[in-house]
C-alpha positions as CSV (number, residue, x, y, z in Angstrom):
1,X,144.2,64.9,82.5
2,X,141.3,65.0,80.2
3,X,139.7,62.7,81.8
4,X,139.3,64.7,84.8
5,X,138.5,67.4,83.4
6,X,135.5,65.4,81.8
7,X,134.4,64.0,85.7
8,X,135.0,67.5,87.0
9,X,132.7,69.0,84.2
10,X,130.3,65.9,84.4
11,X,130.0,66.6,88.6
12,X,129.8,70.1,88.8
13,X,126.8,69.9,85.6
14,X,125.3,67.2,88.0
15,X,125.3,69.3,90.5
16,X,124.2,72.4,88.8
17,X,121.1,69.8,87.7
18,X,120.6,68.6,91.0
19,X,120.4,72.5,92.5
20,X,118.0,73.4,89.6
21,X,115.4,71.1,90.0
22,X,115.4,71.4,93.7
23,X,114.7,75.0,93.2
24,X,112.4,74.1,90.7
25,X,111.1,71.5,92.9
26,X,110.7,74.1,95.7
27,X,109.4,77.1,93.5
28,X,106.5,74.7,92.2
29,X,105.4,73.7,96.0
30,X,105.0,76.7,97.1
31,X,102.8,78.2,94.8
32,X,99.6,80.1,96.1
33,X,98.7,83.9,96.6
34,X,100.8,85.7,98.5
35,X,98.7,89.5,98.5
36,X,100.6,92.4,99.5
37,X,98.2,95.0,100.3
38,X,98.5,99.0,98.5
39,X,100.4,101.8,100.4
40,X,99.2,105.0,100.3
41,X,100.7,105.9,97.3
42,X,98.7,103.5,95.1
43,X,95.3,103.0,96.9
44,X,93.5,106.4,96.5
45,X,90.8,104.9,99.1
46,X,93.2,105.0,102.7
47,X,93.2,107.8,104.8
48,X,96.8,109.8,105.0
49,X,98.5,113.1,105.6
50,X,101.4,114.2,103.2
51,X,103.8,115.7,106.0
52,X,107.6,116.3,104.9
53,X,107.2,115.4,101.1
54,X,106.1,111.8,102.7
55,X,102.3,110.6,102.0
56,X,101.8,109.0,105.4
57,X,99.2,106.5,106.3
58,X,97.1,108.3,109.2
59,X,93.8,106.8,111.1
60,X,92.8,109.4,114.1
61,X,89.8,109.1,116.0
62,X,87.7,111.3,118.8
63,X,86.9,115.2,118.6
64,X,90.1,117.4,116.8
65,X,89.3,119.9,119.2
66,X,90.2,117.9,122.5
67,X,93.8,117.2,123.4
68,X,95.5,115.1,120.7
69,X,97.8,111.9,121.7
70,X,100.1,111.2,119.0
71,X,101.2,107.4,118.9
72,X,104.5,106.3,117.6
73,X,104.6,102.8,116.9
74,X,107.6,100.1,117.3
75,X,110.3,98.2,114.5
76,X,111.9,99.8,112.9
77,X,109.8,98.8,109.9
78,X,106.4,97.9,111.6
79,X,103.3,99.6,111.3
80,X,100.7,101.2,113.8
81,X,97.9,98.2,113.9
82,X,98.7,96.4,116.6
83,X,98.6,99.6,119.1
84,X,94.9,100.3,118.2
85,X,93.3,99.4,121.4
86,X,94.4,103.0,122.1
87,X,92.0,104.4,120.4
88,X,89.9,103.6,123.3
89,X,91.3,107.2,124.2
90,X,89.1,108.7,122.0
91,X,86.2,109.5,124.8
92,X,88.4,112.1,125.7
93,X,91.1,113.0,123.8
94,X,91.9,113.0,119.6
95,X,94.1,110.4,119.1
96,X,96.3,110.5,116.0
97,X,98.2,106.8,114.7
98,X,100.7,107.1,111.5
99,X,102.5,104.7,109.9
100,X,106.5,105.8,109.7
101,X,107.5,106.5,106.0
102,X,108.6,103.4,104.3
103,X,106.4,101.3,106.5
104,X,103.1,99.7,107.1
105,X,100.9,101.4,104.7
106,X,103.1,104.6,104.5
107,X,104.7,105.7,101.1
108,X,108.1,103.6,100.1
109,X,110.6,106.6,100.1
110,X,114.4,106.1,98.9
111,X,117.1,104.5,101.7
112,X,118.4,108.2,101.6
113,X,115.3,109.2,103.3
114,X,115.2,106.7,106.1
115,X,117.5,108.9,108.5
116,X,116.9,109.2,111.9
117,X,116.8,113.2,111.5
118,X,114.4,112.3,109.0
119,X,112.1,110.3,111.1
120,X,112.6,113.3,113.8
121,X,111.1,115.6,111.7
122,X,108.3,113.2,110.5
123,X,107.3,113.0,113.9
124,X,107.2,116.9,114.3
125,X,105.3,116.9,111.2
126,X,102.8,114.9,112.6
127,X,102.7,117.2,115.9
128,X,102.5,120.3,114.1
129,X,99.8,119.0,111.6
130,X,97.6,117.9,114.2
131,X,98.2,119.5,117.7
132,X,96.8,122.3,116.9
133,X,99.8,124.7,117.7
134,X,99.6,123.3,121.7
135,X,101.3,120.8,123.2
136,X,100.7,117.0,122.4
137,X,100.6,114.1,124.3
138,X,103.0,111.4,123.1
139,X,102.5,107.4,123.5
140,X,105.5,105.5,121.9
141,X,106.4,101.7,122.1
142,X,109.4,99.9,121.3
143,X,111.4,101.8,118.9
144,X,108.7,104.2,118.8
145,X,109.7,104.9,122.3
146,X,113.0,105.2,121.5
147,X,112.3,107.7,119.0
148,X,109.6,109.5,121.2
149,X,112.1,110.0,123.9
150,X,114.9,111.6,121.5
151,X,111.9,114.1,120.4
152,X,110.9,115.1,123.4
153,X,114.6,115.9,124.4
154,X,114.4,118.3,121.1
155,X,111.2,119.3,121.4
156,X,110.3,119.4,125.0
157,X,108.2,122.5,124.7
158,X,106.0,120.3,122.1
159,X,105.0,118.0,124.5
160,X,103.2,118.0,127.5
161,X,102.9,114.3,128.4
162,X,105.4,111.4,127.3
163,X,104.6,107.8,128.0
164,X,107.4,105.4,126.6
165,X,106.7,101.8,126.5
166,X,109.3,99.8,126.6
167,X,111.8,101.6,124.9
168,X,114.8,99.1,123.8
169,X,117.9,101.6,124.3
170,X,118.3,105.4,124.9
171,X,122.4,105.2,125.1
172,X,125.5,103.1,123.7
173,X,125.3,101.6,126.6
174,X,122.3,99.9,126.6
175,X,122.4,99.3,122.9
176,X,125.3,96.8,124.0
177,X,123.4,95.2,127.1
178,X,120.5,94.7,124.6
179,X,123.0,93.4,121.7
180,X,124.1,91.1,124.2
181,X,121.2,89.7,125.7
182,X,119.5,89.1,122.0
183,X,122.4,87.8,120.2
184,X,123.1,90.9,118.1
185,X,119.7,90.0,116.9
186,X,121.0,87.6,114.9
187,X,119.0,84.0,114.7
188,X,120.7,81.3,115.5
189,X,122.8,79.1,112.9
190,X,120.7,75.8,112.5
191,X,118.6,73.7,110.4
192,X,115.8,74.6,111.2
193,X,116.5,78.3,110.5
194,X,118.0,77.6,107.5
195,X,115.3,75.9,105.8
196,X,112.8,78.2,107.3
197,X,114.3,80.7,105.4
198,X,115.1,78.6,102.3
199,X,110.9,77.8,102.2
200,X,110.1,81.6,103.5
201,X,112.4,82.7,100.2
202,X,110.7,80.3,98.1
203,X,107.5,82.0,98.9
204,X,108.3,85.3,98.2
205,X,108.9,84.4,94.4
206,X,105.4,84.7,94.2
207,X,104.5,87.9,95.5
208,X,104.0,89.7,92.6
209,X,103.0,93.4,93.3
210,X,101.7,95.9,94.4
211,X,105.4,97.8,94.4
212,X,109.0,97.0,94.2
213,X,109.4,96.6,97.7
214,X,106.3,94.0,98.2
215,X,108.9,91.2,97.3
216,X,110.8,92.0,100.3
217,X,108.6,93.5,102.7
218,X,106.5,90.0,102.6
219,X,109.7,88.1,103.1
220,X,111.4,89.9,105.5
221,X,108.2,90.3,107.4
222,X,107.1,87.2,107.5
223,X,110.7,86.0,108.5
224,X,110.8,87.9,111.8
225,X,107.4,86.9,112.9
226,X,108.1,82.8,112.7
227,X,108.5,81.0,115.5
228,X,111.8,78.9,115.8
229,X,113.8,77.7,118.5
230,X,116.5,80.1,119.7
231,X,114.7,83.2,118.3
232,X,116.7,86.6,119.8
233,X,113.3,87.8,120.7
234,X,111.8,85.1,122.8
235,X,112.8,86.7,125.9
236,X,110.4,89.6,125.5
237,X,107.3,87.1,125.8
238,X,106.0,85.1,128.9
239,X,107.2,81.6,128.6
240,X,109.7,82.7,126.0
241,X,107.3,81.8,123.8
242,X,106.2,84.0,120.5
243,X,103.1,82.5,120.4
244,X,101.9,85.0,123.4
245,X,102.6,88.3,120.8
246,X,100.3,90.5,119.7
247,X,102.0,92.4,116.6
248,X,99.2,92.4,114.0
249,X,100.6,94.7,111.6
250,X,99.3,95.5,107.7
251,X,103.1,95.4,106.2
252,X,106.3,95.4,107.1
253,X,109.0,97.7,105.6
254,X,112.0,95.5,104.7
255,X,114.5,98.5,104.1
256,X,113.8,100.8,107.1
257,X,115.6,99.1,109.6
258,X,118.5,98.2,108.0
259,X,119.1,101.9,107.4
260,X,118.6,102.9,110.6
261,X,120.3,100.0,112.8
262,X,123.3,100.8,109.9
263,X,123.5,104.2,110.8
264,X,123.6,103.5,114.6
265,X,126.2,101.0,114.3
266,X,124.3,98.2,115.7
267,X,125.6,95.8,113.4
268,X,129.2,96.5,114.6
269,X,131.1,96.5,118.3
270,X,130.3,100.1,118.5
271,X,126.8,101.7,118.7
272,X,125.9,105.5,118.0
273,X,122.9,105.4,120.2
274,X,121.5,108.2,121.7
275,X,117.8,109.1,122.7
276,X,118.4,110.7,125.7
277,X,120.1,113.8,125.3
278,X,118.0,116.6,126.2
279,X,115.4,114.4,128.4
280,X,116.1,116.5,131.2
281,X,114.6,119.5,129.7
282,X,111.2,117.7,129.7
283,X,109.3,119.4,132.7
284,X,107.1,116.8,133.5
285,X,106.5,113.7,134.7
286,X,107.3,110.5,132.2
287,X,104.8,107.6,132.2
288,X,107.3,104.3,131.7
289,X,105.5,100.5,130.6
290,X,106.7,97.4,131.2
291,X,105.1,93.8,130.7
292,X,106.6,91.6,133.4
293,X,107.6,88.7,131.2
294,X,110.1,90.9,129.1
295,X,113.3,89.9,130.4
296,X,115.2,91.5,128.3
297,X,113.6,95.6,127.6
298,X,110.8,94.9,130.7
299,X,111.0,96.4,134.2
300,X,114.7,96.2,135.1
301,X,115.4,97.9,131.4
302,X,113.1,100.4,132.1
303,X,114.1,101.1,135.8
304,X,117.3,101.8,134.0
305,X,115.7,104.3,131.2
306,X,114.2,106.2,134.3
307,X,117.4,107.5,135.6
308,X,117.5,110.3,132.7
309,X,114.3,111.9,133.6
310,X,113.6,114.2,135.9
311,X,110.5,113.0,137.1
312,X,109.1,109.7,135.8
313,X,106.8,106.5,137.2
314,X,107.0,102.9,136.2
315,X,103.8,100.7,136.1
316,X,104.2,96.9,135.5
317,X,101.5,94.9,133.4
318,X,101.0,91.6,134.8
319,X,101.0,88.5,133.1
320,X,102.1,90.7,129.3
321,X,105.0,90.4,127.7
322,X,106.3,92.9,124.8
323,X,103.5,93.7,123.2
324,X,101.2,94.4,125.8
325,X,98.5,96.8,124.5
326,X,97.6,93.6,122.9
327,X,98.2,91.1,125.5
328,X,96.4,93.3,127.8
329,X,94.9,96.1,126.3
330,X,92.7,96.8,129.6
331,X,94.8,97.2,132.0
332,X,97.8,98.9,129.4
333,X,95.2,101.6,128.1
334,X,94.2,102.2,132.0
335,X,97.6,102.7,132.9
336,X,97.9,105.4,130.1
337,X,94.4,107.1,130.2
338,X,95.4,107.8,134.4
339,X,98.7,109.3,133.4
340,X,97.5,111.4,130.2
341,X,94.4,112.7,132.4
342,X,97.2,114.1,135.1
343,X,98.0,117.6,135.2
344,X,101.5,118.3,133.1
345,X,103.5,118.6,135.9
346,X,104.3,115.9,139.0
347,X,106.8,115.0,141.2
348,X,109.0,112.7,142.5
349,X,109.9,108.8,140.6
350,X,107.8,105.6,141.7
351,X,106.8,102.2,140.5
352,X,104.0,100.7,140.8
353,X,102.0,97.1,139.5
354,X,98.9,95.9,137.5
């Protein structure tokens, strides 16, 4: 008996040994820098707005005193860099980008803060701060169209134009078509996945700063931007290939979806979605945008989406998947500068292509 207890403890210290200096190993290889860049609550030197109690990174460009387009960018957790080409608005209107609280370069706020009421009244913040006391025009992608959509079924008097770009769900139902089609955005269980996230952790050891969350932000971040076979995502891209996306972005914020998606109940068999009650109080017409390589939120999602309006118009981007202010900023901004230059009020749905 004692003797294997002595091969059980002799194994099991092996082993420990073994684990150790692989780490150690691992820890040592992936040395470098790692920087995390300042939000606005530590770098006095980036522009922001303190709206709710949250300091918000904010960037707005052209005259205050034209119409202002607010622009609501995607995640949950991303930040507004990628959707800059719309500041090519600026000849004519003020356009107004944020960072969400808790990400990008926004201020880290406590998990208790990261609501979905709370990101509602962000976003009327935002409109109230900088609309001047008249109705806005709203441009949201992604989850920022999600989120644009639920406001304007709150707040329709607030807004006088809405353009959603590929919005990923407004209603339970759709949260399960999308669960289904991406795998409960889950990545698949293989090697390759396994060590990418073994090296990506390895990496993270060394981000030492600027805040508690730059551990995690860098990791998580970096995580669901790699490219591996099987990734729930690849559908939104031409080719399925992640290679074709266009989501430059400053930081991510690690614990904003998780909170949110939480909340929902997207990480169980049933989802508490809904962003679009109250849409059919919006007067107007709705501008929806689609690339035509997203097969899973692209045209026939979106076709979908337009049934809760009571007026809205679909245009297709050629040749763009997901992200397609950046895979085609010409002809996306186009699309948007026709729609926002339109009179309030229109009539009847349509589709067209570019």
């Amino acid at each position: 008996m004692r003797t294997s207890i002595r091969w059980t403890l002799r194994i099991t210290a092996g082993t420990i040994a073994v684990l150790a200096a692989a780490f150690g190993g691992g820890w040592l290889a992936t040395k470098g820098d790692r920087p995390v860049p300042r939000t606005v609550a530590d770098d006095p030197s980036l522009p922001f707005a303190v709206v709710d109690g949250v300091k918000l990174h904010v960037r707005t460009f052209g005259d205050p005193s034209r119409p202002t387009v607010v622009v609501v960018h995607g995640g949950p957790g991303n930040d507004f860099r990628y959707l800059l080409p719309l500041a090519a608005l600026a000849d004519r209107y003020h356009v107004v980008f944020y960072d969400q609280r808790g990400s990008g370069l926004s201020e880290r706020v406590p998990d208790r803060r990261l609501t979905l009421d709370a990101f509602y009244a962000e976003l009327d913040g935002v409109v109230d701060l900088f609309g001047g006391g008249r109705p806005v025009r709203v441009v949201g992608h992604s989850w920022g169209a999600m989120l644009a959509s639920g406001y304007a079924g709150r707040h329709p008097e607030k807004v006088s134009h809405l353009v959603l770009s590929e919005p990923g769900m407004l209603t339970a139902e759709d949260a399960r078509r999308f669960l289904a089609a991406t795998n409960g955005m889950r990545p698949p269980l293989t090697a390759e996945v396994a060590w990418l996230a073994a090296r990506t952790f390895l990496e993270s050891l060394h981000v030492g700063g600027p805040d508690g969350d730059a551990r995690s932000d860098w990791f998580k971040g970096t995580l669901t931007s790699a490219r591996f076979d099987g990734h729930p995502i690849a559908g939104y891209f031409c080719n399925r290939d992640l290679g074709t996306a266009r989501l430059e972005s400053w930081r991510f914020g690690a614990r904003v979806a998780p909170a949110l998606l939480g909340a929902a109940g997207l990480d169980g068999p049933a989802p508490r979605v809904d962003f679009a009650s109250g849409v059919e109080r919006f007067p107007g017409k709705v501008l929806f945008l689609a690339g035509s390589c997203n097969a899973v939120t692209g045209p026939e999602q979106q076709r979908r989406h337009m049934r809760h309006f009571r007026d809205a118009e679909l245009v297709v981007i050629e040749g763009a998947g997901h992200t397609l202010f950046g895979e085609k900023p010409e002809e996306s901004v186009a699309a948007v500068r026709k729609y926002l230059d339109r009179p309030a009020a229109g009539a009847g749905p349509s589709s067209r292509r570019l």
